[in-house]
C-alpha positions in Angstrom: 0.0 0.0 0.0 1.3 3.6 -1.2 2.5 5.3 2.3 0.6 8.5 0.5 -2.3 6.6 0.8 -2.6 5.1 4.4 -4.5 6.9 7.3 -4.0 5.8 10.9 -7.1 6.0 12.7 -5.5 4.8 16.0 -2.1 2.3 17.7 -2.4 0.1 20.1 0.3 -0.4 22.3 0.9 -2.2 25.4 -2.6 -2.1 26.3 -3.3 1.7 25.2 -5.2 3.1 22.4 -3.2 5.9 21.0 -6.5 7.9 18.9 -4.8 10.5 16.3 -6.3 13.5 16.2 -8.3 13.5 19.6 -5.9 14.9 21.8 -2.1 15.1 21.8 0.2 12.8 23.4 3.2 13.6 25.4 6.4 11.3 25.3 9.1 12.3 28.1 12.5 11.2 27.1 15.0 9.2 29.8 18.5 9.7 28.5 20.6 7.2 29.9 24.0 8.7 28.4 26.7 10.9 30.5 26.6 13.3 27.3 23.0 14.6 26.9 22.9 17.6 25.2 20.1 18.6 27.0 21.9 18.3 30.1 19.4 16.0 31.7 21.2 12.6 31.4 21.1 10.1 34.1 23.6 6.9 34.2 22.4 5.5 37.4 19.6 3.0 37.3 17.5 4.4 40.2 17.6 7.8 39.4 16.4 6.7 35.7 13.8 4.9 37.3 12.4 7.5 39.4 12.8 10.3 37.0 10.3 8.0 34.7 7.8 7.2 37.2 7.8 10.9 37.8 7.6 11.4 33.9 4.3 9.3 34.1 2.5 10.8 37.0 2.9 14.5 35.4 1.1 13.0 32.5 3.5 11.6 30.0 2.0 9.0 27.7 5.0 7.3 26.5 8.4 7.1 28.1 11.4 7.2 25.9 14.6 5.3 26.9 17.9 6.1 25.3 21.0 5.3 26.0 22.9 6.8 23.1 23.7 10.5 22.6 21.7 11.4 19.4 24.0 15.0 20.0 25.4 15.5 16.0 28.4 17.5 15.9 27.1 20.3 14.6 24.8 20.9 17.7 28.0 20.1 19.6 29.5 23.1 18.1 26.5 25.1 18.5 27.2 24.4 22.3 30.7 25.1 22.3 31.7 21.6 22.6 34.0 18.6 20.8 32.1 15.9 19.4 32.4 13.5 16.8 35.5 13.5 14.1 33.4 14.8 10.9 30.2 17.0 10.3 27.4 14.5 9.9 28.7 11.7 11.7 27.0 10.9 15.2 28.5 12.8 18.4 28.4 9.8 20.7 27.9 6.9 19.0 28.7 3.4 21.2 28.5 -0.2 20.5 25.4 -2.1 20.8 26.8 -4.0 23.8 27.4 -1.0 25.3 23.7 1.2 24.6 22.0 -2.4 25.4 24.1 -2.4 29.0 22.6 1.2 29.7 19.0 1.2 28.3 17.8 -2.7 29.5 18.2 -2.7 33.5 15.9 0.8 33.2 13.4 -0.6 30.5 13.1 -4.0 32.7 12.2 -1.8 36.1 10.5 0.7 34.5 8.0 -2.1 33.0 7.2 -3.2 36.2 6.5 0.2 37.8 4.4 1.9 35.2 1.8 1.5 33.0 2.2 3.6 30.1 4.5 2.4 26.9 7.9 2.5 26.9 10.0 3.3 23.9 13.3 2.2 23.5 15.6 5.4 21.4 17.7 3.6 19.0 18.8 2.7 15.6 20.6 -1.0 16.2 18.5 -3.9 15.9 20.4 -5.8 18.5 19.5 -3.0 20.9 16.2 -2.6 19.6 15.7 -6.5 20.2 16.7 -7.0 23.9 15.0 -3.7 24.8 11.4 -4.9 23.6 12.4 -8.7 25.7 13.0 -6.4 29.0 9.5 -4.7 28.4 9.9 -1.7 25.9 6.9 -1.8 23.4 7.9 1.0 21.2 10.7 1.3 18.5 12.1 5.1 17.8 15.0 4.7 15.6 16.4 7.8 15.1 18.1 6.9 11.3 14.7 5.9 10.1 16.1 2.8 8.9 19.1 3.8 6.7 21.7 3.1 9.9 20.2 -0.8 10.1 17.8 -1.9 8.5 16.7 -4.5 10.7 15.2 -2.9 13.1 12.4 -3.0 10.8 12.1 -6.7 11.3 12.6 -6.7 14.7 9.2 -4.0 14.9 7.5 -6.5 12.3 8.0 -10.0 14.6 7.3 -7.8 18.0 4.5 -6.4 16.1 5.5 -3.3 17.9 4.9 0.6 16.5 7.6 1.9 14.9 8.9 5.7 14.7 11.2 6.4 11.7 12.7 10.0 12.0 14.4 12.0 8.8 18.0 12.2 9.0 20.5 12.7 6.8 24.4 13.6 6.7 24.8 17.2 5.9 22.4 20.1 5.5 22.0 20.1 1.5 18.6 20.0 -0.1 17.4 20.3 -3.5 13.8 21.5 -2.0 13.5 21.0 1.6 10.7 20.0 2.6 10.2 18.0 -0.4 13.3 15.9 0.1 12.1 15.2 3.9 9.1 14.2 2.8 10.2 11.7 0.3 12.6 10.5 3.1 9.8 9.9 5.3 7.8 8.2 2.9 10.6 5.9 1.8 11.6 5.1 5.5 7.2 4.0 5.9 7.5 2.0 3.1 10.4 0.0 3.7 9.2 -1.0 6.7 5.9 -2.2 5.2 8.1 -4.2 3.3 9.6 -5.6 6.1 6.3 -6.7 7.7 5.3 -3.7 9.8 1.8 -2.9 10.1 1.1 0.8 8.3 -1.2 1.5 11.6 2.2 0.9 13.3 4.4 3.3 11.6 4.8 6.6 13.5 6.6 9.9 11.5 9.1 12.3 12.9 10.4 15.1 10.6 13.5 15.3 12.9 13.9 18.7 14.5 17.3 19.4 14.3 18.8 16.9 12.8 20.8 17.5 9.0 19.3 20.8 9.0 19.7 23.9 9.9 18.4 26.5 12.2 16.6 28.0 9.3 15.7 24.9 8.5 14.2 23.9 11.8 11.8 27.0 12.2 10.5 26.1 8.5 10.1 22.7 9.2 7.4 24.0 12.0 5.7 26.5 9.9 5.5 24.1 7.2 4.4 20.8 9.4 1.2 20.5 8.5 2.1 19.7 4.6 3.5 16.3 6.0 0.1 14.8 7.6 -1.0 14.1 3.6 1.3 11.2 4.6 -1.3 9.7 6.2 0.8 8.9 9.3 1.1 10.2 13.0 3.7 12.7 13.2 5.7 13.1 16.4 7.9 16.0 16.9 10.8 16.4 19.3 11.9 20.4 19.6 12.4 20.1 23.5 15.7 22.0 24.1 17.2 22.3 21.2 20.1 24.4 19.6 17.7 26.3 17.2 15.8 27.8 20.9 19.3 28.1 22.1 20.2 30.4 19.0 17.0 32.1 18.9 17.0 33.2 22.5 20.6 33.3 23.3 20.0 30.7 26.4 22.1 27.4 27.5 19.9 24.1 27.6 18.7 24.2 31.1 17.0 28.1 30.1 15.2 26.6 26.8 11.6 25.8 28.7 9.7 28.9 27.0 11.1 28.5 23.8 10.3 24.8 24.1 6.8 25.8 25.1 6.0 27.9 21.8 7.9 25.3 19.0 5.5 22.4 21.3 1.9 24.7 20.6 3.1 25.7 17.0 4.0 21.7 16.4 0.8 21.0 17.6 -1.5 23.7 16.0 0.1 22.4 13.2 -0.5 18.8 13.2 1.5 16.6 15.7 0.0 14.2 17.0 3.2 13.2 20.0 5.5 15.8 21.5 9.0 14.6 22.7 9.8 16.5 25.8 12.3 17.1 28.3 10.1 19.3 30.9 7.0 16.5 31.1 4.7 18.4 33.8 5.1 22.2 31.7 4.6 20.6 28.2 1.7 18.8 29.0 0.2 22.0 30.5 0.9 24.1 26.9 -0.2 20.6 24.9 -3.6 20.9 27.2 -4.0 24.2 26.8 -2.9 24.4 22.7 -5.7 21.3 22.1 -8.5 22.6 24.1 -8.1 25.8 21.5 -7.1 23.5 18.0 -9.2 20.5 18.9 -12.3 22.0 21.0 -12.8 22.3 24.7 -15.9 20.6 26.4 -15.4 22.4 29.8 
């Protein structure tokens, strides 16, 4: 089936009904990695633990473990740190060994302590494998299948909802919202073609990643020309260097900023918001629906 053709009326996953278009859903990310760049990452397992638990009573919907800087270079630079030994390659990339050892103790408590999905944030299939066996439910790979390819399978046999993000090395375009597009759509097909369900493929333009800070604010005004995809869009602006620029303000000083790209995403057309600060964004994603969607009182 043509991705262009597909509409995703609702996901199920681990027990909840994810219904696009009702309301929007908040995803609060766990970075298990000593090099966040959004200053927030946590390498001991309890602290992961509670920060998730504390994630899902301030109203997040999906919880999203990582274990791998997803930092590129060029946002290192932005930040006045090394990274990385080229532009466009990965700031901290690790062995699968190595992510798996970070992200499974947390997805295997974390499953037992909360209801809500979990999401395991990562490109590897051999990551992506051991994280759903500990609990995870979700797949958000990061490379949208052109880093490995089998993750696609690995969604298909779990039967578990996938999230492809655009990203590419370098900043070039020939029309740039076009090309990401086209990305996107490829990324939706090929994992159709690996078995996974089109109701389980989630889209994420990817904020900040092989773009640039014009880019970025574009990709926001313009959001709403990807939902003819037919697919749920998620969209991940919390902290990022393009607030950073904007407002002249380190990571930790990026929650207002944060707060307008999360009611512009969602005013127009995203359907999950990847966030940092759970409790605030799910105050502005509240208040943004009840004027986009409607307010019952």
């Amino acid at each position: 089936m043509p991705a262009n053709l597909y509409r995703s009326p609702a996901t199920v996953c681990r027990g909840t009904r994810f219904e696009w278009g009702r309301r929007t859903y908040i995803m609060g990310v766990i970075n298990v990695t000593p090099n966040s760049f959004s200053g927030d990452g946590v390498m001991d397992v309890d602290a992961a633990v509670a920060q998730g638990m504390r994630f899902a009573a301030e109203g997040a919907d999906i919880l999203d473990v990582g274990g791998e800087s997803t930092r590129p270079p060029s946002t290192a630079r932005v930040e006045g740190l090394r990274f990385g030994k080229r532009y466009g390659q990965q700031a901290g990339a690790i062995s699968a060994e190595e992510e798996a050892s970070r992200v499974v103790p947390v997805i295997e408590r974390l499953a037992k302590e909360v209801s809500v999905p979990i999401s395991v944030d990562t490109y590897k299939a051999e990551v992506a494998r051991r994280a759903l066996a500990a609990g995870a439910s979700v797949i958000n790979d990061v490379w949208g299948l052109k880093a490995d390819p089998g993750v696609a399978e690995v969604a298909a046999e779990a039967r578990a909802p996938l999230i492809l993000m655009h990203n590419q090395h370098g900043t070039q375009y020939v029309d740039f919202l076009r090309d990401v597009r086209s990305s996107l759509e490829r990324s939706a097909v090929q994992a159709m073609e690996a078995g996974v369900a089109p109701e389980r493929i989630i889209l994420d333009p990817g904020f900040g990643f092989g773009k640039t800070p014009q880019h970025n604010l574009e990709l926001l005004r313009r959001l709403r020309e990807l939902k003819t995809l037919g697919y749920p869009l998620l969209v991940g602006t919390s902290r990022k260097s393009t607030i950073g620029l904007v407002l002249g303000l380190p990571a930790e000083e990026r929650v207002e900023g944060t707060a307008a790209t999360v009611a512009v995403s969602i005013t127009n057309g995203a359907d999950i918001v990847r966030v940092h600060d759970v409790k605030a964004m799910a105050r502005v994603a509240k208040m943004t629906d009840a004027i986009v969607r409607g307010w019952a009182g």
